[in-house]
Each structure stands twice: as structure tokens, then as C-alpha cells.
C-alpha positions, 0 to 999 in steps of 0.5 A: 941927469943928476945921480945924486939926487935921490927921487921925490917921494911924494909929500911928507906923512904927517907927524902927531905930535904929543904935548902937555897941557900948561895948566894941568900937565895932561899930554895932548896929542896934536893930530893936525900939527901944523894946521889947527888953530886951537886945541882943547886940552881933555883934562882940564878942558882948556882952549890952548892956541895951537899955533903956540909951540907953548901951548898959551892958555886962550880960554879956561873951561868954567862949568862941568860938563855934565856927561857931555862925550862925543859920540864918534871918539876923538881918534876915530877913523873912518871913509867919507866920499872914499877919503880916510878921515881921522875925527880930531874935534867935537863940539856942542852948541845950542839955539832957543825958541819960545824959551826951549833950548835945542842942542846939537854936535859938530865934529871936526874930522882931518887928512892930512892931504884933503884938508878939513870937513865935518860931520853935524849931528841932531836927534839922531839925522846927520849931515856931512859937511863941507866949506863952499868953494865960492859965495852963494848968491842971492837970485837976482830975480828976488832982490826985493826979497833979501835972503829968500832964496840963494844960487850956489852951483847952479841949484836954488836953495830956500830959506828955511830959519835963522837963529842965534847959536851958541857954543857950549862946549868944545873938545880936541883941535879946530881949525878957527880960534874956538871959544866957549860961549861964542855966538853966531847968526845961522842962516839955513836954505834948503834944497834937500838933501843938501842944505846951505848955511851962512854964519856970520860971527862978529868978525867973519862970514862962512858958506857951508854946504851939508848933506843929509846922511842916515845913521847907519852910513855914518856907523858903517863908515867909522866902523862905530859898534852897536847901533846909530841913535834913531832919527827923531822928527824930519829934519830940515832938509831929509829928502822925502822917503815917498818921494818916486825916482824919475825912472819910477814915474815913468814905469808908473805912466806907462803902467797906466797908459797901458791900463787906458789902452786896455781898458778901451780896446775891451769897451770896444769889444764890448760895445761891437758885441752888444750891436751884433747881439741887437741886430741878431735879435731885430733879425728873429724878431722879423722871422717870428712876425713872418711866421704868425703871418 
């Protein structure tokens, strides 16, 4: 045994490295070094490529914009899946219909050991979200139908909507080459709680899988003061509040079964009564014609 070599201490904790930003000179601190592909400076809100140890500019921030915050910080912590995560990146985009414009948030979170996920967010119901481990496919059975119904991991998801998305606003790192004004195709299918999304952009296609969290989980987790915004409307895939649990159904048959039973046995009571009450009444009928004779 070598004596000199000294013991393996796991894998090297992760660096943040704190840069400036070629444009404006605001310091930008790189939480996911090494792993981000591109870094929103907070100044002056350009796109920097981060794979750069210059930090090039790839895109300028043109508009203002207009209040925009994330409402988890940049730099907060908190536990998902019983994982620490640190949120490192935010953005905004946007669909219309009929000419209505409907916006919602994505955040970026990071540890250094687990990788990437990420958080969505819209009138106040969120979704935890992770990149499928394999492509879902489309049921055999519905060929006929194209993108009717997908399997992944053994469950059916329907389709729900499919809308043209864009980013409008961004902030912080991403682990993909981010742009403001970036379009997309979004397929939604649903098996609530979870639904299932295809994106497809002009140079790739990407699975992810989300899961319908509440509010109050979401604050809990990142110890977030005050109050979650309060859910508006049903989102797509919320799971029903009135929906019973398989051990709640049963206890309501049983229940129910019972009442049946109940419900027999005292019409069998009741009816057994009525017959001896009529026969004692033929019986004192007879003995008072016997009398008259």
C-alpha cells in the first residue's frame, strides 16, 4: 500500500467565480462555472457566452424592462426532492391567443453534484421540472392520430395545446445558448400531476417532464417570507381537489354496503312483523264470530 498517497476526498466543491461584464463592467458571479452555457449580466442585462473565459457579448438587452424580478432571487437556496438547489437563472416568456398575450416564468436552479432542474411558474400554480431520461413516444395504437397521445415511463399522456412561445426576457446563467426573442413550438400532454412537453426550436428537440406543485411548497422549500401569489383559474394539469383517494372509495363502498345490509335486515323485520300482526288479528277475528254464535 502506498503511504504517500493521501486518501480520495470525494469530489472538489464548487468554486464561484466573480467576473466583470465587458460591456458595463458590473462584477457577475458565476455560480455554475464550468457547466453554464451562457450568463445574463444584471447591469446591463446583456447575454455573455460563458464558455468564454472573456465573457464575449452574444446578444445586447434593447428594451427596458418594465419592473420584470424574479420572484425567487437569483442566489436563493432551498430543497427539492430532498436535494439542495441554488436558483442561478430566470426567464419570462410569452404565447398569444386571439390576440391575448399570456406570460409566465421559468427558473434555472443548480447543485453542483445533481446537475440541473427547474421551477415554472404561472398565475400563481407551479411546476417542478426535470429533462426526460428517454424520448417519449407516441402509442402505437394511435398512429393514425399523430401526436394524440405520448407513453413515457409506462403512463399515457394526452395532448393538451400547442403554442408558439417566446422568450422575452432572461437573467443570470443557463445551461443552453439563451437569446431574447427566441421562438419555440410547445407541445403540452397531460396526465395530471404531471405533464409532459415537447420543444422544439430551429435546431433541436427537448422532452421535459413537470409536476404540478402548490404555492406554499414552493415557499416552504426556499424559506421564501410572506405569502405565494394565489393560484388563479385550473391550470392544465393541477390534480382535482375533489378527486377521492383509492382507500376513500373503498371505505365509501363499504360504508354503503353496510347501509344496504342495514337497510334489509330492518324490511325483513318489518315485514315478519306485519305477517304475525295480521295473523293474530284472523286469529281474534275468529274467536269473535265464535262468540256471536
Amino acid at each position: 500500500m502506498d503511504m504517500g498517497t493521501p486518501p480520495s476526498a470525494g469530489p472538489p466543491k464548487p468554486q464561484v467565480k466573480a467576473l466583470q461584464c465587458p460591456k458595463c463592467g458590473a462584477a457577475i458571479v458565476m455560480r455554475s462555472f464550468g457547466q453554464a452555457v451562457s450568463v445574463v449580466c444584471s447591469g446591463c442585462h446583456s447575454i455573455l457566452d460563458a464558455k468564454d473565459p472573456n465573457l464575449q457579448i452574444l446578444q445586447e438587452f434593447q428594451r427596458i424592462t418594465g419592473g420584470i424580478a424574479p420572484r425567487i432571487p437569483l442566489g436563493t437556496r432551498g430543497k427539492m426532492r430532498g436535494t439542495d438547489y441554488e436558483v442561478i437563472g430566470f426567464q419570462e416568456r410569452s404565447t398569444s391567443s386571439e390576440g391575448i398575450a399570456y406570460s409566465w416564468s421559468e427558473y434555472v436552479l443548480f447543485n453542483p453534484y445533481k446537475g440541473f432542474r427547474y421551477l415554472t411558474e404561472y398565475n400563481g400554480h407551479w411546476n417542478d421540472v426535470t429533462v426526460c431520461k428517454e424520448v417519449p413516444v407516441l402509442d402505437p395504437r394511435l398512429e393514425s392520430m399523430p401526436f394524440a397521445v405520448v407513453n413515457y415511463l409506462d403512463e399515457h399522456y394526452k395532448h393538451f395545446q400547442t403554442c408558439e412561445a417566446q422568450t422575452t426576457f432572461v437573467l443570470g446563467e443557463f445551461p443552453w445558448q439563451v437569446s431574447v426573442g427566441e421562438n419555440s413550438t410547445v407541445t403540452d400532454f397531460i396526465h395530471p400531476p404531471r405533464v409532459l412537453s415537447r420543444e422544439k426550436t430551429s435546431g433541436e428537440v427537448t422532452w421535459s417532464l413537470g409536476e404540478y406543485m402548490y404555492g406554499h411548497d414552493i415557499w416552504k422549500a426556499f424559506n421564501l417570507p410572506g405569502d405565494p401569489p394565489p393560484a388563479t383559474g385550473i391550470f392544465e394539469n393541477q390534480p382535482s381537489p375533489t378527486s377521492p383517494s383509492v382507500k376513500q372509495t373503498w371505505l365509501a363502498f363499504v360504508g354503503f354496503a353496510l347501509f344496504l345490509l342495514l337497510l334489509m335486515a330492518a324490511f325483513d323485520v318489518a315485514s315478519q312483523r306485519t305477517q304475525v300482526l295480521n295473523r293474530s288479528e284472523e286469529h281474534t277475528s275468529e274467536l269473535q264470530s265464535l262468540r256471536h254464535l
